[in-house]
Every structure is written in C-alpha cells, then in structure tokens.
LUMDRENMI-740476 format. One record per residue (C-alpha): y, x, z; residue in one letter. Coordinates in steps of 0.25 Angstrom, whole numbers, plus 5000, padded with zeros to 4 digits. Example, Ala and Ser with C-alpha at 12.3 -4.5 7.8 and 13.67 -1.06 7.14 Angstrom:
<recs>
<<4982, 5049, 5031>, A>
<<4996, 5055, 5029>, S>
</recs>
This chain:
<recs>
<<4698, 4741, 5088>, X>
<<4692, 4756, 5085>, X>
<<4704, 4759, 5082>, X>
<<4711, 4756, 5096>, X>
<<4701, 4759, 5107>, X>
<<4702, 4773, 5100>, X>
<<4716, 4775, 5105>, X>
<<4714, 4770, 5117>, X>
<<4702, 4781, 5118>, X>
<<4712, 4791, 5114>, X>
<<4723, 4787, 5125>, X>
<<4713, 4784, 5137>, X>
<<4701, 4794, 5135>, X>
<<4701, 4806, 5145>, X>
<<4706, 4817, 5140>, X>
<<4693, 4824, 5136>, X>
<<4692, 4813, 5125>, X>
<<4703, 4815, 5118>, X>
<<4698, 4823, 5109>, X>
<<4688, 4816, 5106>, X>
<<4695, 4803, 5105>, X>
<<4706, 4810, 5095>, X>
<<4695, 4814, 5087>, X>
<<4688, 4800, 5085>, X>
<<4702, 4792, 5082>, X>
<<4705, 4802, 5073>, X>
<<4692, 4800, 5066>, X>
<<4693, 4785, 5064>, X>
<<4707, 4784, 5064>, X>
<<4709, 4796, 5053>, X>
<<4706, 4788, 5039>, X>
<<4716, 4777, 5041>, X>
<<4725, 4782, 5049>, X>
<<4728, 4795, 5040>, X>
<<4730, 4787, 5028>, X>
<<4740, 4778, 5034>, X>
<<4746, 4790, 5040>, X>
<<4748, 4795, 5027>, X>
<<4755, 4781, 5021>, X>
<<4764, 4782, 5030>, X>
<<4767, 4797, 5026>, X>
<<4766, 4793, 5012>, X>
<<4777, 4781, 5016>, X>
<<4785, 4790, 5023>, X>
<<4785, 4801, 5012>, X>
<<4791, 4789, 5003>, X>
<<4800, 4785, 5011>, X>
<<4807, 4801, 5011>, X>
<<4804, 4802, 4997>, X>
<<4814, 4789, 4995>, X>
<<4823, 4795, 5005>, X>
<<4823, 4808, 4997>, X>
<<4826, 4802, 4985>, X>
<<4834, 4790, 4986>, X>
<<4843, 4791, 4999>, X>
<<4848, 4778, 5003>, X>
<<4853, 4775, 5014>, X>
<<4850, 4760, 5017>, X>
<<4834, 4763, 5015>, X>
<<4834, 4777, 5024>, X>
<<4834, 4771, 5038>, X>
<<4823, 4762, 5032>, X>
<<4815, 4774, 5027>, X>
<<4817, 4783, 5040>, X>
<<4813, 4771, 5048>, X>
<<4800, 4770, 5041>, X>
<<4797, 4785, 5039>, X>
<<4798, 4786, 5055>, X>
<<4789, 4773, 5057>, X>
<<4779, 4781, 5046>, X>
<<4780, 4793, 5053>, X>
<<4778, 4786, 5068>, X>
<<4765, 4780, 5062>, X>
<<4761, 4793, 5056>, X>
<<4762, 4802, 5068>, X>
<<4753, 4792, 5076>, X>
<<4743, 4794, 5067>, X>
<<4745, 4810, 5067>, X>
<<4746, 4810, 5081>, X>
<<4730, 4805, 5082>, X>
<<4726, 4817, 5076>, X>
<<4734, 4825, 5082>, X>
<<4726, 4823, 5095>, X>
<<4716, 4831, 5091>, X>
<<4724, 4843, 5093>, X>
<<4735, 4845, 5103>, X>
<<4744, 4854, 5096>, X>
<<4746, 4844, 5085>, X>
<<4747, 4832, 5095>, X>
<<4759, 4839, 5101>, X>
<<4764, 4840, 5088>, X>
<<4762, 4824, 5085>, X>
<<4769, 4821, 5100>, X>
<<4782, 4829, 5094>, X>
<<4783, 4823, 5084>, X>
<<4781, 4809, 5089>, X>
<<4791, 4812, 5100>, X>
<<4802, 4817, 5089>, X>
<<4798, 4806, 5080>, X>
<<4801, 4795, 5092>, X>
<<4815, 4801, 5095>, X>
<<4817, 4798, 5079>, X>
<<4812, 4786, 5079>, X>
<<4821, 4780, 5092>, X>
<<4833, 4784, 5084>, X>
<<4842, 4774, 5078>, X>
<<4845, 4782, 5067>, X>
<<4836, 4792, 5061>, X>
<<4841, 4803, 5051>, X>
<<4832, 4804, 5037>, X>
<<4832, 4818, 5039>, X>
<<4826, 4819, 5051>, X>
<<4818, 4808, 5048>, X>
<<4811, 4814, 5035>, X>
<<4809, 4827, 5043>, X>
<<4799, 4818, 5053>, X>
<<4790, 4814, 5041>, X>
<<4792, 4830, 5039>, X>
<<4787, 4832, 5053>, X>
<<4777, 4820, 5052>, X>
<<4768, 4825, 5038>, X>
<<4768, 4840, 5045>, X>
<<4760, 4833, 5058>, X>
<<4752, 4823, 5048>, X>
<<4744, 4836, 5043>, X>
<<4738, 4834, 5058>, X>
<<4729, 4823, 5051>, X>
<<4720, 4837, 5047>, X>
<<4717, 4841, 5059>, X>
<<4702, 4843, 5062>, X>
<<4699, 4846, 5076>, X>
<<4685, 4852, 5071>, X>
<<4693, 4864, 5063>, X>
<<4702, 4866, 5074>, X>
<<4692, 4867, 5084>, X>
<<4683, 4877, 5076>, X>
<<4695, 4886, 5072>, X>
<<4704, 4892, 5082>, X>
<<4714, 4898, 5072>, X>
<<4716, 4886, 5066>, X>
<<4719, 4876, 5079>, X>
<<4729, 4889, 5085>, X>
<<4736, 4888, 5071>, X>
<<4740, 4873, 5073>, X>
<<4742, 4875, 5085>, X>
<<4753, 4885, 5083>, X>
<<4758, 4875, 5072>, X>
<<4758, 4864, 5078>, X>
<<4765, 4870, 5091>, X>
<<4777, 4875, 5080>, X>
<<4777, 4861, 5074>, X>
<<4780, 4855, 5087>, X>
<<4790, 4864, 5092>, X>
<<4797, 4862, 5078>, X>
<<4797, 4847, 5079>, X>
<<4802, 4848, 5091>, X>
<<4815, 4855, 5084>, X>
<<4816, 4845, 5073>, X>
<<4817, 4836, 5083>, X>
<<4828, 4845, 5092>, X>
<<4835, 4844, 5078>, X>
<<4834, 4828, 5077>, X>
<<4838, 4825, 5089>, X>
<<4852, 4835, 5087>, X>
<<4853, 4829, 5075>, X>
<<4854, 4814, 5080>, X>
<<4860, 4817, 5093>, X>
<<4870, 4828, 5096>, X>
<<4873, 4830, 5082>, X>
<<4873, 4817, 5079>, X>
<<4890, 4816, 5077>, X>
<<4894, 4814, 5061>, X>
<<4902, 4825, 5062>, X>
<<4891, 4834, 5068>, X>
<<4880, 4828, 5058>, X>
<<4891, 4832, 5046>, X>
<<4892, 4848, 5051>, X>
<<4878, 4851, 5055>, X>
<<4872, 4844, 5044>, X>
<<4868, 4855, 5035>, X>
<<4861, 4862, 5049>, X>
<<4853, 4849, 5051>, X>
<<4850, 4849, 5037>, X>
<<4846, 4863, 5037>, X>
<<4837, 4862, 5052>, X>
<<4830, 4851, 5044>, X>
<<4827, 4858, 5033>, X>
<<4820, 4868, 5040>, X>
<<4811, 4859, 5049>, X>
<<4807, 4852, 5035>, X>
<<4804, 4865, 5031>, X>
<<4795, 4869, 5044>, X>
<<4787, 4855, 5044>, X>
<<4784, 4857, 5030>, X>
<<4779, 4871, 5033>, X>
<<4772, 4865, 5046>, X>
<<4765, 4855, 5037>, X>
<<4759, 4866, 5027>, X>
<<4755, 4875, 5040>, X>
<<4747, 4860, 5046>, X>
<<4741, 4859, 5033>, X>
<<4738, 4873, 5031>, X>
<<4730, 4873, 5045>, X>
<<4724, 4860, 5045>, X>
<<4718, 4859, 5031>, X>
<<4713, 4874, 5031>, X>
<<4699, 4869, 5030>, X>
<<4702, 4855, 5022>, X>
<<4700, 4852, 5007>, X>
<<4714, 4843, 5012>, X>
<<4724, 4855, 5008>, X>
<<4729, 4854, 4996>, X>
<<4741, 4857, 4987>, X>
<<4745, 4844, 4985>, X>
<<4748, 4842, 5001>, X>
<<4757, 4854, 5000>, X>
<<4764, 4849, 4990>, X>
<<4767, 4835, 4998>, X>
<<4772, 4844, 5010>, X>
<<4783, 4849, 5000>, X>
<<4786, 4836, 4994>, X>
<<4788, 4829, 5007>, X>
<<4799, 4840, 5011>, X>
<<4805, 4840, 4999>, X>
<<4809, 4825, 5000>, X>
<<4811, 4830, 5016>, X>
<<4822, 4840, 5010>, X>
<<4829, 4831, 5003>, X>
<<4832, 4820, 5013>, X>
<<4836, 4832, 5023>, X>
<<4845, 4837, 5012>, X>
<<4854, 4824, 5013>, X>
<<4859, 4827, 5028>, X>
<<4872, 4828, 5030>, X>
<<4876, 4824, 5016>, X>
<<4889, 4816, 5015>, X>
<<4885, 4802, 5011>, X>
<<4900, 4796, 5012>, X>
<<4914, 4799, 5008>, X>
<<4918, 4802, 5021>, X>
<<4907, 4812, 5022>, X>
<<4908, 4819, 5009>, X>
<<4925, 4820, 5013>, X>
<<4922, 4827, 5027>, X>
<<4912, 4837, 5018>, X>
<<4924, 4838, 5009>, X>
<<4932, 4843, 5022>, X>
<<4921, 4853, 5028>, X>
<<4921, 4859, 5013>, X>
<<4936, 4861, 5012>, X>
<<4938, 4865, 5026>, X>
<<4926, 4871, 5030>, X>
<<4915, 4866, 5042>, X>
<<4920, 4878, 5051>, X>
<<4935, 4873, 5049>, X>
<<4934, 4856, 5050>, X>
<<4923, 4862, 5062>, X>
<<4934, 4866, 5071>, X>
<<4945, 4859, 5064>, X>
<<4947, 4847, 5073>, X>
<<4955, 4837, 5066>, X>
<<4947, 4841, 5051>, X>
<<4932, 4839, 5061>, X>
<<4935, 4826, 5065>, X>
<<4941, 4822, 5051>, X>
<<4926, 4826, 5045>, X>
<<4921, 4817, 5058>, X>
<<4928, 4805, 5054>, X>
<<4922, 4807, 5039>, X>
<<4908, 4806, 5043>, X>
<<4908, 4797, 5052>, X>
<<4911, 4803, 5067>, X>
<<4922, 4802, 5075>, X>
<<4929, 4811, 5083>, X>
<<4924, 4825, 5087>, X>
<<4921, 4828, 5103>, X>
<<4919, 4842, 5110>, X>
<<4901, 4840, 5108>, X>
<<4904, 4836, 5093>, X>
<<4912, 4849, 5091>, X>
<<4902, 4857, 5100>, X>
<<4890, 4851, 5090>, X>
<<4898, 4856, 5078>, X>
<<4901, 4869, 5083>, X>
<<4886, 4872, 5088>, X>
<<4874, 4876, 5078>, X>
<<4863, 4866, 5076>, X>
<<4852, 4879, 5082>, X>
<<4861, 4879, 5094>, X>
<<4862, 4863, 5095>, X>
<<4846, 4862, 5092>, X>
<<4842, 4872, 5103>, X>
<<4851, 4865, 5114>, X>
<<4847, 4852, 5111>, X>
<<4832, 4855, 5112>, X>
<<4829, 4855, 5125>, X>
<<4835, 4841, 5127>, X>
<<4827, 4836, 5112>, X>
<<4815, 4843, 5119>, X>
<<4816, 4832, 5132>, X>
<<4820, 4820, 5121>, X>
<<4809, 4825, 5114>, X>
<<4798, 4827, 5125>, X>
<<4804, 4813, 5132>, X>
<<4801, 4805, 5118>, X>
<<4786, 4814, 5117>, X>
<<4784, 4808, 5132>, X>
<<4786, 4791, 5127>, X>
<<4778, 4793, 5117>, X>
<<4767, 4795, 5128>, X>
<<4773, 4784, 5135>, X>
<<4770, 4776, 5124>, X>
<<4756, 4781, 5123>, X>
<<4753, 4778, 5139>, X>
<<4759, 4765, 5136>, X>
<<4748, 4763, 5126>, X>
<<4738, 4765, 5137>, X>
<<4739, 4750, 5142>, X>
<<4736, 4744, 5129>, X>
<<4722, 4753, 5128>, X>
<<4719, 4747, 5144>, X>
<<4716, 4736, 5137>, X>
<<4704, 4742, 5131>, X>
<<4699, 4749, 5146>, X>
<<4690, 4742, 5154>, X>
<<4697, 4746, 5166>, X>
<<4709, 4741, 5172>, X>
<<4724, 4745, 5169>, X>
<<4726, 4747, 5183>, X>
<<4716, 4760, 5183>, X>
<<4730, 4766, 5176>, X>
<<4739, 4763, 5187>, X>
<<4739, 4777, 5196>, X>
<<4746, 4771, 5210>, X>
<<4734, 4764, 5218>, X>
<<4744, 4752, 5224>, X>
<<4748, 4747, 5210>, X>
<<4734, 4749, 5204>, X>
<<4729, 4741, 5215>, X>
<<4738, 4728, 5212>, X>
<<4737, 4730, 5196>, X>
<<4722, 4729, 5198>, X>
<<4722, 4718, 5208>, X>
<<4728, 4709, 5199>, X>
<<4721, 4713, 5187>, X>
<<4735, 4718, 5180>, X>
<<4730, 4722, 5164>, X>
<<4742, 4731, 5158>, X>
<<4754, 4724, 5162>, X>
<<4758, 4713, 5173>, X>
<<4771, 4706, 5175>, X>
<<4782, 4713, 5182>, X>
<<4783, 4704, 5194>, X>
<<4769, 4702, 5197>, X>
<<4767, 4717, 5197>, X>
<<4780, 4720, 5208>, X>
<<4775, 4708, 5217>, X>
<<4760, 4713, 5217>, X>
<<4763, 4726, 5220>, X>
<<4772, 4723, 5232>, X>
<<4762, 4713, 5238>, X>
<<4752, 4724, 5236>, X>
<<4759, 4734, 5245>, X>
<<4764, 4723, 5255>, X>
<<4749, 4721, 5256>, X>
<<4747, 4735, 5258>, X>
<<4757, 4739, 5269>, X>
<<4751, 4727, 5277>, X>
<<4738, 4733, 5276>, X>
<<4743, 4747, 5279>, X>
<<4750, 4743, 5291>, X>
<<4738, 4734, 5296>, X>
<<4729, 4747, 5296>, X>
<<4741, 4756, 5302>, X>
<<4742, 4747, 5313>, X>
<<4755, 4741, 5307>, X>
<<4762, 4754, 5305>, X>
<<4768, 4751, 5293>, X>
<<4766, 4759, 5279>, X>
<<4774, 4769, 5275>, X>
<<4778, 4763, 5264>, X>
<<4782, 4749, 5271>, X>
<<4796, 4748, 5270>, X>
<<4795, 4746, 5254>, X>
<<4790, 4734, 5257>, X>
<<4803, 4728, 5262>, X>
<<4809, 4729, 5248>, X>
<<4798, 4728, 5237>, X>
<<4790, 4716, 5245>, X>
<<4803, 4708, 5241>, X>
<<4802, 4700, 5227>, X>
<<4817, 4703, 5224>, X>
<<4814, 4717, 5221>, X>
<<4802, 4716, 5212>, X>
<<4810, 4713, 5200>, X>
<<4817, 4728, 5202>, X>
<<4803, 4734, 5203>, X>
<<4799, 4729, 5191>, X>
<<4810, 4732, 5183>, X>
<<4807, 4746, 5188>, X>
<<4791, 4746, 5183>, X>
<<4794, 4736, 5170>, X>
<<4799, 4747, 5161>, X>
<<4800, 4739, 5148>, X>
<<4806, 4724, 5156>, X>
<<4794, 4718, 5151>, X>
<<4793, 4710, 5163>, X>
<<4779, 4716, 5163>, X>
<<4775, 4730, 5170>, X>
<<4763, 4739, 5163>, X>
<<4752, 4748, 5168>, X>
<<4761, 4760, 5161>, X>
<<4774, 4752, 5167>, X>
<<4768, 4752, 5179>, X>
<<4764, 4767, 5180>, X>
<<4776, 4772, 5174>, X>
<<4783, 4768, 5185>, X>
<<4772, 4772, 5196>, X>
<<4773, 4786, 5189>, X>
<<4788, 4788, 5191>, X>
<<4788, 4786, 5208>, X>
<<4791, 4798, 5214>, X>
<<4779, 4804, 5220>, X>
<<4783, 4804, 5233>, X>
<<4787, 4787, 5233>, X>
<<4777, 4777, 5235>, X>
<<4775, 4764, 5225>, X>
<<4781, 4756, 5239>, X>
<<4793, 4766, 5238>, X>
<<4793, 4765, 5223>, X>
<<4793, 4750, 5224>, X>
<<4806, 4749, 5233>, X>
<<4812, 4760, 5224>, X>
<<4813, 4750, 5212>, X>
<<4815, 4737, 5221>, X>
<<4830, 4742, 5226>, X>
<<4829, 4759, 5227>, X>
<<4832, 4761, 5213>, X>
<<4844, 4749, 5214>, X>
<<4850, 4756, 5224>, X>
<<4850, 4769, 5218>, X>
<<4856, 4764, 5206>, X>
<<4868, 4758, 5215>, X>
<<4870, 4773, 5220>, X>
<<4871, 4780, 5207>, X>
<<4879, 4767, 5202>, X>
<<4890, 4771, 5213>, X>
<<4889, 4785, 5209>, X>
<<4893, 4783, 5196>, X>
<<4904, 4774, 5198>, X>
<<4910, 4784, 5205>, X>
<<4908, 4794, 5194>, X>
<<4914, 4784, 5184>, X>
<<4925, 4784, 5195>, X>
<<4928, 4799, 5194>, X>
<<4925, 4799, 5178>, X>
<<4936, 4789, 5175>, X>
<<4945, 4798, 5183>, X>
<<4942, 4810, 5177>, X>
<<4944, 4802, 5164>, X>
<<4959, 4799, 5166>, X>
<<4960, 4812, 5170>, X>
<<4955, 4818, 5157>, X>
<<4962, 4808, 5149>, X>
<<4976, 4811, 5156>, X>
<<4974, 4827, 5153>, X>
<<4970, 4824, 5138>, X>
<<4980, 4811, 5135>, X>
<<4986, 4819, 5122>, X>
<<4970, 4820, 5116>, X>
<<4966, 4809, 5108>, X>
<<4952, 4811, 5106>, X>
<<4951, 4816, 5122>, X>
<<4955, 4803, 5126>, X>
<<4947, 4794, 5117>, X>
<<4935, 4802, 5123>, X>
<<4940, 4799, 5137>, X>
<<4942, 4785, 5133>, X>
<<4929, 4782, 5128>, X>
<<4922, 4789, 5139>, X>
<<4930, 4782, 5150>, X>
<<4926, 4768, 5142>, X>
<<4912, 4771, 5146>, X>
<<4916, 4775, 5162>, X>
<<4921, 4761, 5163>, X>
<<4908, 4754, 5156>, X>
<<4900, 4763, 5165>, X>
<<4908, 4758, 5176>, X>
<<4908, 4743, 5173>, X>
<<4890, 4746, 5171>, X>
<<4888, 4753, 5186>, X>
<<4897, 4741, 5192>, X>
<<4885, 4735, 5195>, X>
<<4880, 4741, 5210>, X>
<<4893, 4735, 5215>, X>
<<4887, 4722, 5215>, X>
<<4872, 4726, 5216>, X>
<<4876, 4733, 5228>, X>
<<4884, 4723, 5237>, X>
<<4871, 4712, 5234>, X>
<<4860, 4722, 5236>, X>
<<4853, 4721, 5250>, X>
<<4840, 4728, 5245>, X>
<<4843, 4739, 5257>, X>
<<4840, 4730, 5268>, X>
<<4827, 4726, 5266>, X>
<<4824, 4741, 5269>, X>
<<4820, 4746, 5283>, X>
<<4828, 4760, 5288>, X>
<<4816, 4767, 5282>, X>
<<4814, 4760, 5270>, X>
<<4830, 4761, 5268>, X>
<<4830, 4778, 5271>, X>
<<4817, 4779, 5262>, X>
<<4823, 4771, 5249>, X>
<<4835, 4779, 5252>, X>
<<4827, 4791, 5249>, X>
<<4820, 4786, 5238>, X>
<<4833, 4783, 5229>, X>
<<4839, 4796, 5232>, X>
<<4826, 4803, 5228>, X>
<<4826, 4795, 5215>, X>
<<4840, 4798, 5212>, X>
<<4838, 4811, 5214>, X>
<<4824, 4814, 5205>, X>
<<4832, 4805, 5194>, X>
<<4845, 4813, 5196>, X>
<<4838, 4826, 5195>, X>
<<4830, 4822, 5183>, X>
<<4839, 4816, 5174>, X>
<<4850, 4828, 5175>, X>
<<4840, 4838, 5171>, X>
<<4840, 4830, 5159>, X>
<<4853, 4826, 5158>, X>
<<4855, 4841, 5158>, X>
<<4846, 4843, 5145>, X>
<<4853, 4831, 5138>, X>
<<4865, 4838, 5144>, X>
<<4871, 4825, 5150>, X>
<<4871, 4818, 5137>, X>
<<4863, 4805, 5132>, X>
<<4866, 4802, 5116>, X>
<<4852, 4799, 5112>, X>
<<4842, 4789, 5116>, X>
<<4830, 4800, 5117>, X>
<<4839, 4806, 5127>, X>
<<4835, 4795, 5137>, X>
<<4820, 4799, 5137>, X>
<<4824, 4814, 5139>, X>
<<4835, 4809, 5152>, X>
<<4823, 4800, 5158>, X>
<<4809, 4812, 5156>, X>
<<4804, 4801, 5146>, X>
<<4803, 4788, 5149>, X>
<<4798, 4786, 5162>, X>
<<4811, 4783, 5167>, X>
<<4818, 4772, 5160>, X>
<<4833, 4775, 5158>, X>
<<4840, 4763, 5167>, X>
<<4831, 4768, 5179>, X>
<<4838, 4780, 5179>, X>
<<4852, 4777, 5172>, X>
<<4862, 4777, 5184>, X>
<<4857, 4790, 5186>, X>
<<4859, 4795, 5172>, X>
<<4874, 4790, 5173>, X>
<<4877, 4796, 5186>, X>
<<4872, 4810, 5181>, X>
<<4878, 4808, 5167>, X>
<<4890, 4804, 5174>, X>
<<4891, 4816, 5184>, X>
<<4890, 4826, 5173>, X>
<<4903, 4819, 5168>, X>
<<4911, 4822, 5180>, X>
<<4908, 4834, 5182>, X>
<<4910, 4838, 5166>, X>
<<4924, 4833, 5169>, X>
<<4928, 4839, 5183>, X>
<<4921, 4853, 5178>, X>
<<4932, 4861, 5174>, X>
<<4925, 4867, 5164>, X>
<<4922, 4857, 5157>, X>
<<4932, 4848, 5148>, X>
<<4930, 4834, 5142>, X>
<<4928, 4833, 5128>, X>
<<4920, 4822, 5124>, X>
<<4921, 4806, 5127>, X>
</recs>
C-alpha cells in the first residue's frame, strides 16, 4: 500500500514537490528495487553470454524476447532515480522511446538487441546518483550534465542506425552489401557506451568506496561477449549465401554492384527478389549519407514513440483518482461536460451511450433556458440541435470519443477528444461534426479519389504500352495496378452511403452553410498536416512507427484521418507520373 500512494504522489503532486517526492521513493523503494534491477541485468547478461557462446537459432528469438522484457523492467526502475536530476531523466526518456520502437517490432535483430543491454547497463550507473553531492558541487552536476547531454544525442544515432537497418535497408540484398558498414557502425557505438559507462562511473562514484576494479572489469567482460555477437552480422548461414559470397569474391562487389544480371543472381541466393530503382539507389549510397538523411524522419518516429509513452503515463492518472477524495470530474477542463459528469456522479468511466444522450439533454436544456432569458432569441449555437438531439447519430459520436471500442468512454477518453476541437468550434458544433460532418467529409475525399484511381489506371496502360518488351517493368506495373482496383473495389462504398443518406435535411440554411464550413476547415488543418509529414517520410509508409510520425503522436487515430492519407499519397502518384522529369521505376 506505501508502495502505491507513493506513485500516485509522484504523478499528482504540484510541481514544487516533485523533488521531494523523487527523493522519498527513491529512499524506500531503493533496497528492493536495486537488487531486482540487478537480477534482471545478471539474467540478461546470461542470456548474451549463451548467445555469445552457443548461437542457436531456435533459442535466439526466445533470448532476445526476454533480454528486451528484462531491460523494459530495468529502465522503469532507472528512470525513478533518474527524476532526481533532469539531464539524466532525459536520458532514461530516450531510451525508453528507442527501447519501444524495438519492442513493436516483429522481428528484432540480436545485434541490435545486445547493444540495448549495452545502452541499458551504461544508464543503470544512475542508480549512484546522490543529489546531496550534486547539489554541493557544481563542477561535478555540469560534468554529468555534459555527459549525459552527449549520451542522449548518441542514443539517438543508434537509434537513426536501427531504424535504417530494419527499414530502408531492410532488402536481403542490401543487408548482404552493407553488412560490414552496419557491422563496423556498431562496433563503434559499443565502443562509445562502453566508454560512456566508465565516464558515469567515474563522476558518480568520485566520492564512493563503490568503485572498484572489479566493476571495470565487468564493463569489459560484458562488451566483449557484446563483440562477439556483433561479429556474426552478415555472416552466410546457408549454401545459397555462402555461393553469392563466392560470386562477390570472384567478381568483385564494384563489378556484381552494377552488373545487372550478376546483382540480381546474388539476390536470388539470399533470399530477395528482384532489384528496383530504391534498391539500387540504397546500394549505391554510403551508410553516413543514408543515416544523415534518414534522421530527421527517425527524429519525428523517435519524439512520436517518447510522446505515447506519456500518453501511457496520463492514462495512469485515472487509476490514482481512485486514491483522491475529490471527484474525477475536477479533471474535465470544458465547463458543459464537467457539469453532466458530476451531476451523475460519473467515477472514471461511464458507458458510451449514456454519456452521448446525457450530454445532448444537457444542452437541449441549456438552449431552452438561454432563449427563455433572451426573450426567445435563439442561442448561437441552436441549429446543432437539430442533428445531435436525434438518437440515430449518437452511436457516431461515440465512436468518435470511444477510442479503444470498449463500449465505454474515460476521463482521458473524454478529454483527449475535448482537446483536439479547433479552438474556435464549440462542443455544440464539435458534437454535430462527429454525428454526420466527418461522414460527409469522408464521402468528398472518397469521390476524389476514385477519380484519382481513374486517371492512375490510365496512366498505367499507358506506361505499360510504352515499356511492353521489359519484363521486370511490367510486373512492377502489374502489381501496382492489382492494388488501384483493390483500392477501388474499398472506396465503393459512398455510392451507396450517399444515395441513402438524408442527414442534410435536418439542417437549417444556417446550420447547412456553417457545417459546410466546418468540414472544409477540417480537411484543410488535416491536409496541411499530414503532407508536411508525408514530406518528411517522403511519401512513404513501410514501418509501423511511421504512423505515430504521419499522425503527431497518437492524438489522432489513423482511420479518422485515412481518406485523407490516401487522397495526398495518391496525388503525389499522379504527379510523379505526368512530371516529365520524373520516370517510373518501382511497382
């Protein structure tokens, strides 16, 4: 019980008790927590001291999978100390936003892996700090924080290096080439954690009986197993791998590089397929030049997977109201909806339905009592009415608050959405928006891009007519025109939505002119958004992270918005293949 009103202090107190509050969990939690911290490093160290040894394939994704839950468990505990002092705090967030990209993956490499627990032990010298020291030495607290500043920014580049590695490079045939300057990058960052580690040790132990040979020793005996693993990337494993090294060796890599025929024979051996325009561009560019472009865009994945982490942590603020006295609804900022959770004494969730059809007869009751004191002129806001009074739209504005279609809608549920209303919209207005605004929108950009799909399939023939004699050209062209017709058979669905849909004429002239305005205004903020992303990601999506960059974190959930990824993925489409200066080579 001590144990959880302590984190609940830690989340809820006022900022000038923070501090405070770090220092006291830390104090009780310290004994305990540090020793099971450093079982799971021992278990962890185990594990790579197996993997170092005795390589085997069936027991590595088990190992990996339990070095990364070991690690997950061990920065939590890190990260509590690391409160005390906000350069190290940052340090813990990197590294928990890096270690949740890896863990999302499906398939995690060993290398990359191992190089986490590198990352992982370096941070775990944190458990040293003494705030008392830092406070009573200047020198010292500037040191870390130079350190730690350095440390965060070369996570970061690990991580610029992960995410090359398992997404733009992630073609057999470009693993096979760059594996020796993947190898080599890694090296390098082993070699820099491990220094980073001495340095922690250094500064944090100066005035501690703690340092000792015997750590320093450990240090190295950790990256040696480290090196070892990294050693194996990009080692042939099967026949047909050890066959196209035969063939770069007799030929040379420049030669089977930009021989056609020979670089797609080696692709075959290890396991790709056939080589487009990006794959050859990726071989012919160095790793520097592929890391530094593709920073900016990890940066946003990065940042994106830092910011649902604190999701999660806001989240966990609903389960600590049941420790306050108060009431959930002092969380909910918007007067209106405070009003109606606290009148039906609402704890931290309330079903979907209820909480639609209270908060319409909250505002019918409302425009009644503003137009009994004007007079009968009616409220500004009066037209809404019309639409959101009526039951058959409450299940849309619900869907549109229920983030997780638990049939239920939270405090966080419920501010979440509150927060992402255009400031200049009222909840009225925001309410009639979900009911049939966002329908309607959808139907618009569903038009637009049937006509898109239209003109792409035209362009298609066209493309295929002009290259019939190239074989791999036209198996490009045929499986991209497979996915115009999937796309088109998916957006068939407005023609039938819009011949039975009458949700227009419900609406006064006002009420139709203002909705009117509200969907364009949407489409325009969502338009505006997503390319300057899609920009960054340069109009390509071949990684789940991606979708946290495209949508600013996860305030927006993807199929609100899809429609309008499409039509802008789509319109850069056609104008790569009616711009004469571009040519098409990839499916």
């Amino acid at each position: 019980m001590m144990e959880v009103e302590l984190v609940a202090d830690t989340i809820i107190d006022p900022p000038q008790a923070e501090e405070e509050t770090a220092l006291l969990v830390v104090a009780v939690a310290a004994p305990i927590e540090f020793t099971s911290a450093q079982n799971l490093i021992n278990e962890a160290e185990r594990l790579i001291q197996d993997e170092a040894l005795s390589p085997d394939k069936k027991k590595s994704k088990a190992r990996v999978r339990n070095i990364l839950n070991n690690i997950n468990r061990t920065l939590e505990i890190v990260g509590q100390v690391a409160n005390l002092f906000p350069p190290a705090k940052l340090g813990v967030e990197v590294l928990k936003g890096l270690l949740k990209l890896e863990i999302d993956r499906r398939d995690n490499s060993e290398q990359i892996v191992i190089m986490f627990h590198s990352m992982l032990t370096m941070m775990f010298m944190l458990r040293h700090l003494d705030k008392v020291t830092l406070d009573q030495d200047d020198d010292l607290a500037h040191h870390l924080e130079q350190l730690m500043t350095i440390i965060s920014k070369t996570m970061e580049e690990f991580g610029d290096l992960a995410d090359l590695y398992y997404n733009k490079c992630k073609q057999p045939v470009v693993r096979f080439f760059k594996s020796g300057d993947f190898k080599l990058k890694m090296h390098m960052f082993n070699d820099q954690f491990t220094k980073y580690r001495h340095q922690l040790q250094d500064i944090l132990l100066t005035r501690s009986e703690v340092r000792s040979k015997e750590m320093s020793e450990k240090i190295d005996r950790i990256k040696e197993n480290t090196e070892m693993i990294i050693a194996r990337l990009g080692q042939p494993s099967t026949d047909q791998e050890k066959k196209a090294v035969a063939i770069v060796q007799e030929c040379g890599r420049e030669l089977v590089l930009h021989d056609k025929a020979k670089l797609e024979e080696v692709s075959m051996l290890v396991g790709g397929g056939r080589v487009t325009g990006n794959t050859q561009a990726l071989l012919d560019t160095g790793l520097d030049e592929l890391l530094v472009s593709n920073m900016q865009q990890f940066h946003w994945k990065l940042e994106s997977s830092m910011s649902q982490m604190n999701d999660t942590l806001n989240k966990a603020k609903e389960a600590i109201l049941k420790k306050l006295d108060s009431g959930p609804y002092e969380l909910i900022e918007d007067p209106d909806v405070k009003a109606v959770w606290k009148a039906n004494a609402w704890r931290l969730s309330v079903k979907c339905r209820h909480f639609v059809d209270e908060l319409s007869n909250h505002y019918e009751e409302k425009f009644r009592n503003e137009a009994s004191k004007a007079d009968g002129s009616p409220p500004k806001d009066q037209w809404t009415l019309s639409i959101f009074s009526k039951v058959m739209y409450h299940p849309a504005i619900g869907d549109a608050i229920d983030e997780d279609g638990s049939g239920f809608i939270s405090l966080y549920e419920v501010n979440s959405w509150l927060s992402a209303r255009p400031p200049t919209w009222s909840v009225p207005e925001w309410l009639v928006y979900w009911a049939i605004g966002w329908k309607l929108g959808n139907i618009k950009y569903t038009n637009m891009i049937l006509e898109q799909l239209d003109e792409i399939s035209e362009m298609c023939e066209v493309y295929a007519e002009k290259h019939v004699k190239e074989e791999n050209f036209k198996h490009h062209i045929g499986v991209y025109t497979q996915k115009i017709k999937i796309m088109k058979s998916i957006a068939s669905w407005a023609a039938t939505v819009q011949a039975d849909d009458s949700a227009a004429q419900d609406l006064t002239h006002e009420g139709e002119t203002r909705l009117q305005e509200m969907i364009d205004q949407s489409a325009k903020e969502q338009a505006n958004m997503i390319s300057e992303r899609l920009e960054i990601l340069k109009y390509v999506l071949d990684d789940p992270a991606d979708l946290p960059v495209l949508l600013g974190g996860t305030e927006i959930r993807v199929e609100l918005v899809f429609l309008s990824i499409a039509h802008l993925i789509l319109g850069k489409h056609e104008e790569m293949m009616t711009s004469p200066k571009e040519e098409l080579t990839d499916g």
